[in-house]
C-alpha positions in Angstrom: 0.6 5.5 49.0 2.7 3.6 51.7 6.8 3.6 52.0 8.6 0.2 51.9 11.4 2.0 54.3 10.7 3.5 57.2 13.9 5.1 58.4 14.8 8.8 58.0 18.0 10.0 56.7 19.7 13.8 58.1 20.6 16.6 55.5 24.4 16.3 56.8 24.2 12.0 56.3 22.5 12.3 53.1 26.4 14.5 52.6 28.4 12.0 53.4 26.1 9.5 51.5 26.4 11.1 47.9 29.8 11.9 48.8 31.3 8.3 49.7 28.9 6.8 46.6 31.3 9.3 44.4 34.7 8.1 46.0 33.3 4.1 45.3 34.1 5.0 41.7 38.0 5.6 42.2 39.0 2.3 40.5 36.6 3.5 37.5 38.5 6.5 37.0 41.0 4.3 35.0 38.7 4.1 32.3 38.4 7.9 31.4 42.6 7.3 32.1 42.5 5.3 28.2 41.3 8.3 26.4 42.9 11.4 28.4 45.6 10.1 29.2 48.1 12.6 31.5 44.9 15.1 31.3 42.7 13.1 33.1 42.2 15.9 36.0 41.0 18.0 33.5 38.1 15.6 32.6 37.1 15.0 35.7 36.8 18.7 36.4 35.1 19.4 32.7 32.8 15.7 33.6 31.8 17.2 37.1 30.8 21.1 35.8 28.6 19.4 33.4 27.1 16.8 35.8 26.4 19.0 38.3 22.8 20.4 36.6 21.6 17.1 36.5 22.5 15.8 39.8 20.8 19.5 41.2 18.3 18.0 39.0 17.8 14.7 40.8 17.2 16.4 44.0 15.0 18.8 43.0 13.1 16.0 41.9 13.3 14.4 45.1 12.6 17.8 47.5 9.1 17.8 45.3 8.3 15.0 46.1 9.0 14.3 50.0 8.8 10.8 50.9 8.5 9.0 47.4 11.0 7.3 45.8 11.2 7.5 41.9 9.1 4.6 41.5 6.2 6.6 42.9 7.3 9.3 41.2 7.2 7.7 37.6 3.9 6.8 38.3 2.7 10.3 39.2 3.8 11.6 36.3 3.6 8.8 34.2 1.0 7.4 35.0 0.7 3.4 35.6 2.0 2.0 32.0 4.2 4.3 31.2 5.5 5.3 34.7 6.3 1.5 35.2 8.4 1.3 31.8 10.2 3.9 32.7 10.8 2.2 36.5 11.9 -1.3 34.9 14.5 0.5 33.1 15.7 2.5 36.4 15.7 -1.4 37.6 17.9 -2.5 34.9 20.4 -0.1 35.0 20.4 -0.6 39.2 20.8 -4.4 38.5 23.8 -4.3 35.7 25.8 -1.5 37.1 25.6 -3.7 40.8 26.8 -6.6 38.8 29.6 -4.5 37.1 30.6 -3.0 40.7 30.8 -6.5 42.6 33.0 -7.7 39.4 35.4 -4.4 39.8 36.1 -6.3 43.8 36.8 -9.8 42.6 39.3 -8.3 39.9 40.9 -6.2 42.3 41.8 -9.4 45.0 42.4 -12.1 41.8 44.7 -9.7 40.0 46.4 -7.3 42.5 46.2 -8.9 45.9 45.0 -12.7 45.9 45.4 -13.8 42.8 45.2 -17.7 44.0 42.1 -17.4 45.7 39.1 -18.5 43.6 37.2 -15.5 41.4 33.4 -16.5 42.5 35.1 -16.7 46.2 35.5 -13.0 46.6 32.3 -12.5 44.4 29.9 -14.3 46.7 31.8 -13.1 49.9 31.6 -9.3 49.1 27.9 -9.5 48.1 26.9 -11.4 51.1 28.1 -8.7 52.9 26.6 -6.4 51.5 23.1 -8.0 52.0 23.7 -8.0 55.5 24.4 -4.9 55.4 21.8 -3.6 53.2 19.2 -5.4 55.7 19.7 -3.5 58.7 18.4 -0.3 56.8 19.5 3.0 55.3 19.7 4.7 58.7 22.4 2.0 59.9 24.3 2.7 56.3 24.2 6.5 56.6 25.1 6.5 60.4 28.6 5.2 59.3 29.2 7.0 56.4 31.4 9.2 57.4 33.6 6.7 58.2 33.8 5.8 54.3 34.3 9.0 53.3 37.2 9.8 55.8 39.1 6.7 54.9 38.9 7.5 51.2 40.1 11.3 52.0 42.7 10.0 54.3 44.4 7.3 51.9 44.0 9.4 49.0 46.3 12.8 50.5 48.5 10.5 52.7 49.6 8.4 49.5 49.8 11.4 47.5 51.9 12.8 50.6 53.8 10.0 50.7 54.9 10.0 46.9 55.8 13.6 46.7 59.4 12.7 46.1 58.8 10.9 43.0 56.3 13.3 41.4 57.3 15.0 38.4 54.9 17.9 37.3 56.3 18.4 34.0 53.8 15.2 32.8 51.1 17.7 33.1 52.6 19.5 30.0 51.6 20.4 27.1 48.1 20.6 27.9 45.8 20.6 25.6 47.8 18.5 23.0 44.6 15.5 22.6 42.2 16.0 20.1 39.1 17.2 21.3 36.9 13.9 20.3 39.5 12.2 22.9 38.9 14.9 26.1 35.3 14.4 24.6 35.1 11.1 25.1 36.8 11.3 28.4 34.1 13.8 29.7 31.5 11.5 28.9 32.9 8.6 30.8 33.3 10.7 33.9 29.5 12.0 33.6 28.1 8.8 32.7 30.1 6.9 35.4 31.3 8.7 39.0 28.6 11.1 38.8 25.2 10.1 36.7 25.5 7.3 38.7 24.5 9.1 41.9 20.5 8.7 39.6 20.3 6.1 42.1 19.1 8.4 45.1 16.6 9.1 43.3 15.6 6.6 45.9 17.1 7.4 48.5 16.8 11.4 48.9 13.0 11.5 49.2 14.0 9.6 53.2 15.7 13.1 53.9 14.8 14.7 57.0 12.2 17.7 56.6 14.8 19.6 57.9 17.3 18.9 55.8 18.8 21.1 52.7 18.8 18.0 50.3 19.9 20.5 47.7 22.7 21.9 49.4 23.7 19.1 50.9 23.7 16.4 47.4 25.5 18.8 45.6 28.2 19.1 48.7 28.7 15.7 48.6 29.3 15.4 45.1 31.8 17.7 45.6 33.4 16.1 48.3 33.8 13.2 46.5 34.9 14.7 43.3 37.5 16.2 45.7 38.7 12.8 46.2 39.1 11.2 42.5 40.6 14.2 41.2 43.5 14.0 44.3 43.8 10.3 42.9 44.4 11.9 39.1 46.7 14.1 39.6 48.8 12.0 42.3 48.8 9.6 39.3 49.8 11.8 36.7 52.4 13.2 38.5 54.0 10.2 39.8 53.7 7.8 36.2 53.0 10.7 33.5 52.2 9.0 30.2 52.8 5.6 31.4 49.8 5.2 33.6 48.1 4.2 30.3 50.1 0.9 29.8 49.1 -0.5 33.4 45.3 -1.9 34.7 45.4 0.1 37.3 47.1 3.1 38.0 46.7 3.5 41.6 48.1 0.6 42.3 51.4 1.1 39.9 52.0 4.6 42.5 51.6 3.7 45.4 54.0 1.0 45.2 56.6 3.2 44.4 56.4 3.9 47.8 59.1 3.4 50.2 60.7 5.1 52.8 62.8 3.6 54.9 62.0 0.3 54.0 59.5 0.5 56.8 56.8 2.1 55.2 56.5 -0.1 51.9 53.5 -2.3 49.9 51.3 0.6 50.5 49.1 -0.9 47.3 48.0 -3.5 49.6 46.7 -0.4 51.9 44.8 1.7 48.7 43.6 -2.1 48.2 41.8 -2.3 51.4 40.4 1.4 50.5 39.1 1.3 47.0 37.3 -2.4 48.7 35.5 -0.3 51.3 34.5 2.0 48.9 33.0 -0.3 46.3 31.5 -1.5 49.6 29.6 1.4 50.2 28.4 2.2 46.9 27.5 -1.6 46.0 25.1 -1.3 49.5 24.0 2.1 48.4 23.1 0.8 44.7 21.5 -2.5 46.3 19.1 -0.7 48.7 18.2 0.6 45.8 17.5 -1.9 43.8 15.7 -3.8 46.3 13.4 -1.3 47.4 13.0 -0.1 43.3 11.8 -4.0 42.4 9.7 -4.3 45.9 7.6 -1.2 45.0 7.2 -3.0 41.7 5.8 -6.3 42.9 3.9 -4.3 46.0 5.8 -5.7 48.8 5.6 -4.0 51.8 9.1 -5.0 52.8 12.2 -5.9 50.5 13.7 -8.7 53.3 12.1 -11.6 51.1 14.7 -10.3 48.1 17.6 -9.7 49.7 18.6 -13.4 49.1 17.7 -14.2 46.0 18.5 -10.7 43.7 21.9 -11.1 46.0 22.6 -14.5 44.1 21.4 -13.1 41.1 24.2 -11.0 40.9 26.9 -13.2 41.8 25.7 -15.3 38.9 26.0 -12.4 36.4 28.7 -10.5 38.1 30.8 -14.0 37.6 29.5 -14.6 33.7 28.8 -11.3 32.3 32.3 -10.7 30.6 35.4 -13.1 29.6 38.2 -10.2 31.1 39.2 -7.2 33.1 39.7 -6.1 29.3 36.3 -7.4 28.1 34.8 -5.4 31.1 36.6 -2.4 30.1 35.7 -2.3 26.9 31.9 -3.0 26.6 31.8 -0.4 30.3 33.6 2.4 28.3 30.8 1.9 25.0 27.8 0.1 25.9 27.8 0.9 29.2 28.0 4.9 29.2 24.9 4.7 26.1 22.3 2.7 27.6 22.5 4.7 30.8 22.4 8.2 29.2 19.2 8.7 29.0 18.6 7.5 32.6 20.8 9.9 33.9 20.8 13.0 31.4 17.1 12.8 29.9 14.1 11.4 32.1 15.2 12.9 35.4 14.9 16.6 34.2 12.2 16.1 31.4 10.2 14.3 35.1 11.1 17.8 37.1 10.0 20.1 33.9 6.9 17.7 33.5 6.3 17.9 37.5 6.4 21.8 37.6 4.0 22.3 34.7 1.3 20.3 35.6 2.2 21.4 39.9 2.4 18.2 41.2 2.4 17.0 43.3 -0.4 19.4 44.3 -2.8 19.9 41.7 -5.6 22.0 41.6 -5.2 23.0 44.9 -5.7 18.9 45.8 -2.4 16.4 47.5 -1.6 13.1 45.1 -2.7 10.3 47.3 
């Protein structure tokens, strides 16, 4: 069995891999805002205790089986039929979440910051640099990680610094008012979105360094990142209380409250430039993944010859797959969260219980070639 990547990835990298995919969801924390309201911090707490056993989950999956992605790993277990089933769904959910992410960039510069620029502009630009970045490898993307995930730390404390002044704390109270189906709901956004989506190293982890506690070091990174969004709730809350639920996006509403002196205004251009970087890095993270997922499908040895064309593929859908920010919303907050469930909650650890019964990948004393 031959790898279609090459590179190795440190424990520490793999970190600040997991950890900037998480903070690339900041702009999709406004969907869990819709049904908890001024207790969104709560549901991203409640979302991450419950998503943590399954992300553990992922990478224990991945430790057992050093050097394979999931696609090998589906077929292991699997077998060829069903294991490749199982892989085209992993594939669709990697190709319509992409096409979701790339949309969330062209909303943000058509509605916020460039709203007279063309949509399918900012759509092809933001993909095509992705696929050049996605091209020179994963050891290029996780060299310059930490770079993501210190800019999303930075802007997230220094804007919530920033706003101190205008933060009221009394819009945390009464907690606990929502009915539970509500905080429910809310909880399943948050596990379905920021953190089942980190399934995708599934296809990444298995690159990990010998050396490296991929464990440890997935499960740090989630927290890192979790870290991050819930910094970007409670600044939120704080500063717009009950309110933050009449506006697209909350983030932006705060930080332009900001301004001191008149010098240090239009800071919503600045979290603008952020939340883009971020989507960045997790759109390159999701399409590594997606190429190397459809090249071990066809039985490429290299997934170059894709970059280009799944690249257009989803500035074609990303453009036509919904009519508005609301329409996105909407069918993201429903459809969206079901059909990936099982992905993210079901197959990885019935795959890991499956794996330890029958001991693979070493079975009767004999290595799966």
């Amino acid at each position: 069995m031959t790898n279609i990547e090459k590179g190795r990835i440190s424990g520490p990298q793999l970190l600040f891999l997991v950890s900037g995919f998480v903070q690339g969801s900041v702009m999709l924390i406004d969907f869990a805002v819709g049904m908890a309201e001024k207790q969104t911090w709560m549901v991203i707490l409640a979302g991450l205790l419950v998503s943590i056993p399954f992300v553990i989950s992922y990478a224990a999956l991945a430790k057992r089986f050093p050097g394979m992605n999931v696609i090998q790993i589906n077929d292991i277990i699997y077998g060829r039929i069903l294991g490749k089933l199982l892989s085209i769904y992993y594939i669709f959910f990697l190709f319509i979440t992409l096409s979701f992410n790339i949309r969330d960039v062209g909303e943000l510069y058509t509605i916020f910051l460039m709203p007279n620029t063309p949509f399918i502009f900012f759509l092809a630009v933001f993909t095509a640099t992705c696929a050049y970045a996605v091209s020179r490898g994963i050891e290029v993307l996780a060299r310059i990680s930490y770079l993501f995930v210190i800019t999303g730390i930075f802007v997230s404390i220094s804007t919530t610094i920033l706003l101190v002044d205008k933060m009221d704390f009394s819009n945390f109270l009464p907690l606990f008012e929502l009915p539970f189906i509500r905080i429910f709901q809310g909880i399943h956004i948050m596990v379905s979105i920021p953190f089942g989506e980190t399934i995708v190293f599934l296809m990444i982890i298995g690159y990990t360094n010998k050396d490296g506690n991929v464990i440890k070091n997935t499960l740090s990174g989630l927290l890192l990142g979790a870290f991050s969004l819930f910094i970007v709730a409670v600044r939120n809350t704080a500063v717009l209380g009950i309110t933050q639920t009449i506006w697209t996006a909350p983030s932006f509403q705060s930080t332009r409250l900001i301004d001191i002196g008149t010098v240090l205004t239009r800071m919503d251009f600045l979290v603008g430039i952020a939340q883009t970087v971020l989507i960045f890095f997790k759109c390159c993270l999701f399409f590594y993944a997606l190429l190397l997922a459809v090249s071990e499908i066809l039985g490429l040895k290299s997934y170059m010859p894709l970059v280009l064309p799944l690249a257009g593929i989803e500035v074609i859908i990303a453009a036509t797959v919904f009519q508005s920010p609301l329409d996105h919303a909407e069918i993201t907050q429903n459809a969206g969260i079901i059909y990936s469930l099982p992905l993210m909650l079901v197959i990885p650890p019935l795959t890991l219980l499956i794996a330890k019964i029958r001991r693979l990948p070493e079975s009767k004393g004999g290595k799966v070639t």
